[in-house]
N, C-alpha and C positions, 0 to 999 in steps of 0.2 A: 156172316163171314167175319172173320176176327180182324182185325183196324189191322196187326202188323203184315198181313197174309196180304189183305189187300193192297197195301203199300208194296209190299214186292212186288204184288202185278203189275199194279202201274209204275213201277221203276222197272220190269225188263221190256216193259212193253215196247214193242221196235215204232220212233214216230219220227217222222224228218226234221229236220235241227235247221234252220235256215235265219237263226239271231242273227250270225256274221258272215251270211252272203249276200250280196244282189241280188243274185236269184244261184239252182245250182238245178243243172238238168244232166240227167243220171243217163247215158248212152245205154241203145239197146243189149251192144256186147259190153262189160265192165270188163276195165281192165286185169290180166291175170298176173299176179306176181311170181315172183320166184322166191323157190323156198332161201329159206333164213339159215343156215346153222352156224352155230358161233363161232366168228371168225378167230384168226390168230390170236392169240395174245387176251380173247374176254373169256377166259373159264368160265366154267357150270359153276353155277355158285348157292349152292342150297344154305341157306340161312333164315331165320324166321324175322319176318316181317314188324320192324318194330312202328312204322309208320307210311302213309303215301304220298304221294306228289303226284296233284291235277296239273301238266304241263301244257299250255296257251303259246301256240306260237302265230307272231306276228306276220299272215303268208305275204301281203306286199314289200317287206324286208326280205323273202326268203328268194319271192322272186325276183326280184331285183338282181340277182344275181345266179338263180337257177339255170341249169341247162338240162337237158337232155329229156329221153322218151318218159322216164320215172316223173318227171315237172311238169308233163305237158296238161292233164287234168287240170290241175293246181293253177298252175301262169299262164295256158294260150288264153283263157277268155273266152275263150268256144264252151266251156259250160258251165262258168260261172265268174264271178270276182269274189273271193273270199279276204273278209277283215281278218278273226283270229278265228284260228282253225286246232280240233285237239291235236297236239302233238301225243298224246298219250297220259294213261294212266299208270305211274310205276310203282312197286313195292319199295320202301328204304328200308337198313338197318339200323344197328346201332350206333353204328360209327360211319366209320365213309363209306365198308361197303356194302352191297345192298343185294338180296336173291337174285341171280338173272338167269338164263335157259337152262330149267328146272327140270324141263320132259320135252323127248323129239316133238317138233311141231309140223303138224300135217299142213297141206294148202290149205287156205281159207277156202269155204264154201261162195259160190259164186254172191249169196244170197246174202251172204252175212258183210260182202264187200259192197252189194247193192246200200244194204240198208246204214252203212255209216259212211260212205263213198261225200256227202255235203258235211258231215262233221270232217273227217281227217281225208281230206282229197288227193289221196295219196294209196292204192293197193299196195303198192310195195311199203310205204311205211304202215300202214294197218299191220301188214303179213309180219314185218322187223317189232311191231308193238306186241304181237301175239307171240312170236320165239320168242323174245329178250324177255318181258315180262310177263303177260299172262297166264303162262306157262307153271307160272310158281304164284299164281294165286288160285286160278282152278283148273278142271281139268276139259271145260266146257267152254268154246271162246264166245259165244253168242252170252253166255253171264257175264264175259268179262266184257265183251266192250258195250251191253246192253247199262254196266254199275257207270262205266267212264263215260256213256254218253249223258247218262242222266245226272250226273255233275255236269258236264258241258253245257245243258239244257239249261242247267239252273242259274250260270254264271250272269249276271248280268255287266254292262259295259258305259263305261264312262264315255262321253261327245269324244269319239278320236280325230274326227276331220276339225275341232276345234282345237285339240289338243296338237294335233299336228300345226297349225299356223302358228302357237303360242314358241315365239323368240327365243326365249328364257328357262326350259321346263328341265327341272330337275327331274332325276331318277328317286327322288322323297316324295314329290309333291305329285307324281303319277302315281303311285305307290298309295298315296294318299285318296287318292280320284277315283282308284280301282277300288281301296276298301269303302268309301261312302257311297256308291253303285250296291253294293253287295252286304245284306244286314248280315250282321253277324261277323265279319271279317274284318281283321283290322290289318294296319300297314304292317306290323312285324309279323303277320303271315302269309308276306309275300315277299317274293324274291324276280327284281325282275331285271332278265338280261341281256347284254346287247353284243353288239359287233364293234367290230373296228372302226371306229369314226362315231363312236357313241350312239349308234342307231340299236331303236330298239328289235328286239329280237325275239326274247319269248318273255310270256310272265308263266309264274309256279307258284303254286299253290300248296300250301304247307299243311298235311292232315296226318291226327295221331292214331292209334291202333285201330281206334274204334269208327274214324273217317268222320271225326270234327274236324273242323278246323284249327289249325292251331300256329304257336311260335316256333318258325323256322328253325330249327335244332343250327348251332353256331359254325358249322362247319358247311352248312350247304351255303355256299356263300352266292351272293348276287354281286347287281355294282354298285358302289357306295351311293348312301342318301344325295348326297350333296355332288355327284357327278349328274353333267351336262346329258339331255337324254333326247336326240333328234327320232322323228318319229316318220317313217318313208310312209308319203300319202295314199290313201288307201278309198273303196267302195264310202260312197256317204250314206250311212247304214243311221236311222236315227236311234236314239238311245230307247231300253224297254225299261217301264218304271221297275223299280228295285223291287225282288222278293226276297225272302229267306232260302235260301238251297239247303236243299231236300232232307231232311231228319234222320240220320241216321241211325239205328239202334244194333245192338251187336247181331239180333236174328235177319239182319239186311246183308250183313259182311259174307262173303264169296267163301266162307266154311261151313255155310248151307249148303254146299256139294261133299257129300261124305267123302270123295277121293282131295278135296284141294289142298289137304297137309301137305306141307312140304316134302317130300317122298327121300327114303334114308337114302346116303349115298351107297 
């Protein structure tokens, strides 16, 4: 079997992600979203993809302040306590703005919400990841969130329950923490952001056409190096020793589905 054929296998291969939970126990009914179509004011936006963003959001921040039916997976604690959970993988442009709800998006399959329900704990945001983005990368969503979990899988995480007690932590020197966890990634490939009162929020991940990693294009801005960065206490998840994430080569990218060109308007 040829070494890139085999690498695809094992990157859409569906495997449970549990780096940054406690634990995460998947209910016999999963929950069912509602469909996405694009609100007021975000057009359809066909444009070719000049790079991605692996978006990490911080769920003890989110919950902290979440409410309703859509949060309850996520923040009751009835199936799980999640550190950083994917918020998503998005397509960016060339400038600010970026391909978004490419083609009508059907309801997620019960199946394809089971199998990434411990990565992004969230069906409603899974079902908003698949309209908004996925959409305009292929036309298959089990490829798409099968590429963004296998980034997720790969990420590895710096001591956060230490990080969180530390007095003093700048939004540099986390910045710095997350890229020596992760070979290959350095701090100007990340962008990480927060809330009101300086708490952290999400971190993003900066990848080019080809989904290396790479330098934050200057307009996706974060919060400055040298801003104060509180971190809301979270699962005491111990650290996994650092790998390299995943190799990407152009016959891995989501236009091995002959239909996921971005389709004429």
């Amino acid at each position: 079997m040829p070494k890139s054929l085999l690498a695809l296998l094992l990157l859409v291969m569906p495997v449970p992600a549990l780096a940054q939970a406690a634990y995460c126990s998947i209910p016999q009914q999963v929950p069912r979203p509602r469909p996405e179509p694009p609100p007021a004011g975000e057009p359809r936006r066909l444009i070719p993809a000049a790079g991605y963003t692996l978006a990490l959001s911080w769920s003890p921040q989110y919950c902290a302040t979440a409410r309703g039916a859509d949060s309850a997976f996520q923040c009751s604690g009835r199936n799980g306590r999640f550190g950083f959970v994917l918020h998503g993988l998005w397509p960016e442009g060339k400038g600010r703005d970026w391909p978004q709800y490419c083609r009508p998006a059907d309801l997620l399959p019960r199946q394809i919400i089971r199998q990434n329900l411990c990565t992004t704990p969230s069906a409603q945001l899974l079902q908003h990841e698949w309209a908004k983005h996925g959409t305009c990368m292929t036309t298959r969503p089990e490829l798409y969130f099968n590429l963004a979990r296998a980034f997720h899988d790969a990420i590895r995480y710096p001591n956060m329950t230490l990080l969180t007690r530390r007095k003093s932590l700048t939004v540099g020197q986390f910045a710095a923490e997350f890229a020596r966890a992760n070979k290959g990634l350095k701090a100007d490939m990340i962008r990480v952001r927060t809330t009101r009162g300086d708490w952290l929020s999400e971190v993003w991940l900066c990848m080019d056409r080809a989904m290396e990693y790479a330098r934050c294009p200057v307009h996706q801005r974060g919060a400055p190096a040298g801003a104060r960065l509180r971190i809301q206490p979270g699962p005491n998840i111990l650290p996994v020793r650092s790998r390299a994430a995943p190799a990407p080569r152009p016959s891995l990218k989501l236009d091995l589905d002959p239909n996921a060109r971005v389709p004429a308007d």
